[in-house]
mmCIF file of the C-alpha atoms, coordinates in Angstrom:
data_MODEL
# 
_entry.id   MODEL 
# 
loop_
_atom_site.group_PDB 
_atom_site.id 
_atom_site.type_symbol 
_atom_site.label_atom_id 
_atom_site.label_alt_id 
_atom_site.label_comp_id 
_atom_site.label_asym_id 
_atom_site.label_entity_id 
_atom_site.label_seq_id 
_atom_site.pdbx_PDB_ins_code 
_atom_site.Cartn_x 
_atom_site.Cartn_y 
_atom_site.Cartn_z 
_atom_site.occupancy 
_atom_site.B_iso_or_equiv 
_atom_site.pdbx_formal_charge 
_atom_site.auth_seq_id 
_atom_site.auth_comp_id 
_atom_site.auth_asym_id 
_atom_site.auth_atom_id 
_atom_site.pdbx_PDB_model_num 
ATOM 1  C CA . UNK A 1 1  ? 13.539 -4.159  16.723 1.00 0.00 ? 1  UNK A CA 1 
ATOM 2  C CA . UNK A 1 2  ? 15.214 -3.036  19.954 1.00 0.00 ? 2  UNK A CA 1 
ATOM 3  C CA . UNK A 1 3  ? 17.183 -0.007  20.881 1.00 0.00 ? 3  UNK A CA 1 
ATOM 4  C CA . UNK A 1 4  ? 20.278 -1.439  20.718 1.00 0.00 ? 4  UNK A CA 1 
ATOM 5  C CA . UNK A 1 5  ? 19.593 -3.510  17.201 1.00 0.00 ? 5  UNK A CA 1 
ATOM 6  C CA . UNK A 1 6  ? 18.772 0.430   16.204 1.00 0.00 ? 6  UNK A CA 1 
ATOM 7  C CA . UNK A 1 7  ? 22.008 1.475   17.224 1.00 0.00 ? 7  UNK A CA 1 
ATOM 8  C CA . UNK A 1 8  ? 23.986 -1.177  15.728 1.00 0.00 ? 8  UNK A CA 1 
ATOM 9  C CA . UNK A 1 9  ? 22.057 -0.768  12.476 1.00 0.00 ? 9  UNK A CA 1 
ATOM 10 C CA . UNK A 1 10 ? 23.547 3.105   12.189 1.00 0.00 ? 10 UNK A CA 1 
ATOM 11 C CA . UNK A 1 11 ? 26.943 2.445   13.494 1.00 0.00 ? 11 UNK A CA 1 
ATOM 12 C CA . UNK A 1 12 ? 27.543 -0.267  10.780 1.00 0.00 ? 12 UNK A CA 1 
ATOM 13 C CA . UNK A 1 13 ? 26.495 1.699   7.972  1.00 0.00 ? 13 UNK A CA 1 
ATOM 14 C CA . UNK A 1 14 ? 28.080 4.689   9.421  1.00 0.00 ? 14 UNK A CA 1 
ATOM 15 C CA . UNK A 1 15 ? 24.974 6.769   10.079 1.00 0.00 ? 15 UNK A CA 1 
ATOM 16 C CA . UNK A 1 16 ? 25.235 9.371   13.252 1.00 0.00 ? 16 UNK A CA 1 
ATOM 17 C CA . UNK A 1 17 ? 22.669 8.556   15.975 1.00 0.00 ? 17 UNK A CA 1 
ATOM 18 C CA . UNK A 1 18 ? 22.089 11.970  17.669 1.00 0.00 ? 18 UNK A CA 1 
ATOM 19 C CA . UNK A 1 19 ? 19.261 11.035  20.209 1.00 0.00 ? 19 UNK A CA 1 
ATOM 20 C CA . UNK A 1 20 ? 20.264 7.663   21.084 1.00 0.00 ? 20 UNK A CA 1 
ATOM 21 C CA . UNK A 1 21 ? 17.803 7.891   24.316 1.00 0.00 ? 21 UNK A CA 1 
ATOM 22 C CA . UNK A 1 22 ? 14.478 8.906   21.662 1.00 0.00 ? 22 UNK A CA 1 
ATOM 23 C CA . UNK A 1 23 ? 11.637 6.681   20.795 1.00 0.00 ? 23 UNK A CA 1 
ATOM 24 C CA . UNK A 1 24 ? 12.883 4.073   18.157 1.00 0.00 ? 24 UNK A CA 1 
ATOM 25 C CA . UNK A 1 25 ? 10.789 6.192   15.050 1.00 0.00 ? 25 UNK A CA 1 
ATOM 26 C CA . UNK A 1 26 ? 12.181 9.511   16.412 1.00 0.00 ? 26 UNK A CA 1 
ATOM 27 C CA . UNK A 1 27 ? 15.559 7.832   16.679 1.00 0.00 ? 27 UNK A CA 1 
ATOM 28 C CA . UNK A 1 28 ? 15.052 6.663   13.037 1.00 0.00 ? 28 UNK A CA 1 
ATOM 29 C CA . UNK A 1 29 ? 13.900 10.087  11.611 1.00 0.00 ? 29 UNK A CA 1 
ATOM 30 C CA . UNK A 1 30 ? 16.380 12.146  13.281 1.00 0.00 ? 30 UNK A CA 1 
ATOM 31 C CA . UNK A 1 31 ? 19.326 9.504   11.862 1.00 0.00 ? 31 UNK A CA 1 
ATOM 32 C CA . UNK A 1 32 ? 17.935 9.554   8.845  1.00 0.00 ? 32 UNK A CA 1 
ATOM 33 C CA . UNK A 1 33 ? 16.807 13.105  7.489  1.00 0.00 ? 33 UNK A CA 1 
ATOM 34 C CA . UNK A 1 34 ? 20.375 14.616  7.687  1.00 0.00 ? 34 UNK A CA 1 
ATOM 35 C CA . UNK A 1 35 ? 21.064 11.811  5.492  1.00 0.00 ? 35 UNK A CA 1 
ATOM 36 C CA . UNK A 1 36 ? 18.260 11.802  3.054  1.00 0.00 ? 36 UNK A CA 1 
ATOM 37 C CA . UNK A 1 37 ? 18.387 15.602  2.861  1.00 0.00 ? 37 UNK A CA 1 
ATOM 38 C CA . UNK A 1 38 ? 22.797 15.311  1.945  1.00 0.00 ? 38 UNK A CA 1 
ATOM 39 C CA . UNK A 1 39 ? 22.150 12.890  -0.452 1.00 0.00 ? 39 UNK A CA 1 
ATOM 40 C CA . UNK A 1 40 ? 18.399 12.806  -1.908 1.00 0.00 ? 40 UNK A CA 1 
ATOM 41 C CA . UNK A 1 41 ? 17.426 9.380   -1.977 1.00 0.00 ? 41 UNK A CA 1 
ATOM 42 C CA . UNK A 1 42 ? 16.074 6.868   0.076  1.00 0.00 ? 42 UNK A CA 1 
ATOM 43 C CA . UNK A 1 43 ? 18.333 3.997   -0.214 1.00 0.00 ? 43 UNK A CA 1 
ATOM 44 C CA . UNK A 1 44 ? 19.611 4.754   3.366  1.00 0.00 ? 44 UNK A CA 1 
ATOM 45 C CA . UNK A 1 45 ? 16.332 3.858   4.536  1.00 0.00 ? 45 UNK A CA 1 
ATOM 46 C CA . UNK A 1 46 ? 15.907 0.982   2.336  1.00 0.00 ? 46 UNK A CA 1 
ATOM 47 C CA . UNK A 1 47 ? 19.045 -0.488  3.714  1.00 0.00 ? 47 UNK A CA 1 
ATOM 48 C CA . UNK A 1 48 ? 17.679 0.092   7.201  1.00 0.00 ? 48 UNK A CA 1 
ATOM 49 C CA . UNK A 1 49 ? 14.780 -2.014  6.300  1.00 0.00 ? 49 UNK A CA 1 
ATOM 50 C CA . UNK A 1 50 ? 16.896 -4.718  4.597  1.00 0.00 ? 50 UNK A CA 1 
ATOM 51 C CA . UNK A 1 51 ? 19.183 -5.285  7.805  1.00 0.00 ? 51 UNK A CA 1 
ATOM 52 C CA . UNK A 1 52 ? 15.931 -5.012  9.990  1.00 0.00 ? 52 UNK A CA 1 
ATOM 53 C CA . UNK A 1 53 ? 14.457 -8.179  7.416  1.00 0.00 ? 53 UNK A CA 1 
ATOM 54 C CA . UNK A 1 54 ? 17.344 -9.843  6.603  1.00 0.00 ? 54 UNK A CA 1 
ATOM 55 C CA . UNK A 1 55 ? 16.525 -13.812 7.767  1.00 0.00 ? 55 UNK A CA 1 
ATOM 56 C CA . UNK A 1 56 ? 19.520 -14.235 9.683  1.00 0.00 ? 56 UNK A CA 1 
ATOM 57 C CA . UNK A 1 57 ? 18.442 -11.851 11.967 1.00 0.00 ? 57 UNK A CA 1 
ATOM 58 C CA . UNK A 1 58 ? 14.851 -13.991 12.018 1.00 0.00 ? 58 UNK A CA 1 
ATOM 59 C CA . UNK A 1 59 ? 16.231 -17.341 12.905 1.00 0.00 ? 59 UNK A CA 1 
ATOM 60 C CA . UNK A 1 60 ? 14.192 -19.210 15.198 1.00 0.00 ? 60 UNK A CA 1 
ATOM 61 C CA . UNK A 1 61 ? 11.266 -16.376 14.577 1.00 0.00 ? 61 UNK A CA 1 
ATOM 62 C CA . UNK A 1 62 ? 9.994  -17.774 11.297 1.00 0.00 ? 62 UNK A CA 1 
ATOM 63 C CA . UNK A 1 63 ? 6.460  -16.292 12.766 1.00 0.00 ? 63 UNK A CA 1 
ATOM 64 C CA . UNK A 1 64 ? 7.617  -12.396 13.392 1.00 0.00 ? 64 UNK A CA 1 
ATOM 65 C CA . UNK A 1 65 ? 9.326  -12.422 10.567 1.00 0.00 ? 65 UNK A CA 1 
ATOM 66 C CA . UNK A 1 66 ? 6.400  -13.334 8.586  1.00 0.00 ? 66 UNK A CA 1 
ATOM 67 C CA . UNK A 1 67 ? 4.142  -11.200 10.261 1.00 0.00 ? 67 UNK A CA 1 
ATOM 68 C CA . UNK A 1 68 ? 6.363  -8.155  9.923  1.00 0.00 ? 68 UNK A CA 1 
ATOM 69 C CA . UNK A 1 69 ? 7.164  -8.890  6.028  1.00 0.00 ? 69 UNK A CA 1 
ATOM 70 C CA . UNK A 1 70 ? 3.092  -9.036  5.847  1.00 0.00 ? 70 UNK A CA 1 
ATOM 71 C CA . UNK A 1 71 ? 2.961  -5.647  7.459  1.00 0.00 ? 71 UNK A CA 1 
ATOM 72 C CA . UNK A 1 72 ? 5.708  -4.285  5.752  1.00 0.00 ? 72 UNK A CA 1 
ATOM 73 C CA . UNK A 1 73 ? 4.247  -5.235  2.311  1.00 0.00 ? 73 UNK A CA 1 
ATOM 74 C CA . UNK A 1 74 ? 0.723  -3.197  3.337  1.00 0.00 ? 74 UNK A CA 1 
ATOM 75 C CA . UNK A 1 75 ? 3.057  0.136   3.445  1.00 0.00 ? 75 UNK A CA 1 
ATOM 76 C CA . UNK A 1 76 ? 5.802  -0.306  1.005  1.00 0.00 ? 76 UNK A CA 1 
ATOM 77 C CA . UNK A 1 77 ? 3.020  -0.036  -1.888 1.00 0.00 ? 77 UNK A CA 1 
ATOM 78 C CA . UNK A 1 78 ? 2.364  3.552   -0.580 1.00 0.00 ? 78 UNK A CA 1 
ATOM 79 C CA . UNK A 1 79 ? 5.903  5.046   -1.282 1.00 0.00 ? 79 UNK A CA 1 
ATOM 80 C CA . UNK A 1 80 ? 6.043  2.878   -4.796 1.00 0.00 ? 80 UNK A CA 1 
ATOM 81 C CA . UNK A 1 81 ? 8.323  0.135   -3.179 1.00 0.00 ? 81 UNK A CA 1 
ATOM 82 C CA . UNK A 1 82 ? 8.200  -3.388  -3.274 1.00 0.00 ? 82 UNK A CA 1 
ATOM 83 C CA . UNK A 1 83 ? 9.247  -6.742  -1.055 1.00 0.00 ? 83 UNK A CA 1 
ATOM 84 C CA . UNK A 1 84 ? 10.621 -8.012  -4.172 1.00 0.00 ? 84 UNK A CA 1 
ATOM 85 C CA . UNK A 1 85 ? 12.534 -4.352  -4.292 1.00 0.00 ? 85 UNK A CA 1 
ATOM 86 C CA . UNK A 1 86 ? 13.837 -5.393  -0.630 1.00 0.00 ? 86 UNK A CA 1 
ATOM 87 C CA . UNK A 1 87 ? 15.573 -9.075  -1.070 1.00 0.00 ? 87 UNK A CA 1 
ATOM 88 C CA . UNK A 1 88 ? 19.103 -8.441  -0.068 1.00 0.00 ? 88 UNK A CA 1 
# 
């Protein structure tokens, strides 16, 4: 995921991006703890992650997005979460 994909994730679902020059994580955490911390929940994030591994995004990539679900399914089990969780 690129910069801009970053931005265009939080402007769509209306999340403020206050360092749009950071790293991409620092970008990401800075986005997202005002809204985790006004709300409580991470469904934010999950949506984040959705749009990131949605398969239209993937077309003509069937290999990253294979590798990155495979990656992604090594962490999600840390914070209780599943792929399955994830299917838009």
């Amino acid at each position: 995921m690129n910069g801009t994909k970053i931005g265009t994730i939080l402007r769509v679902m209306g999340i403020p991006d206050p360092y749009p020059t950071d790293t991409k994580w620092r970008r990401l955490l800075n986005a997202l703890v005002p809204v985790q911390n006004q709300f409580h929940h991470g469904n934010h994030t999950a949506n984040i992650i959705k749009r990131v591994f949605d398969p239209v995004n993937c077309v003509g990539r069937k290999e990253q997005f294979s590798v990155g679900k495979c990656e992604l399914n090594t962490i999600l089990p840390s914070v209780d979460w599943s792929w399955e969780m994830m299917v838009i």
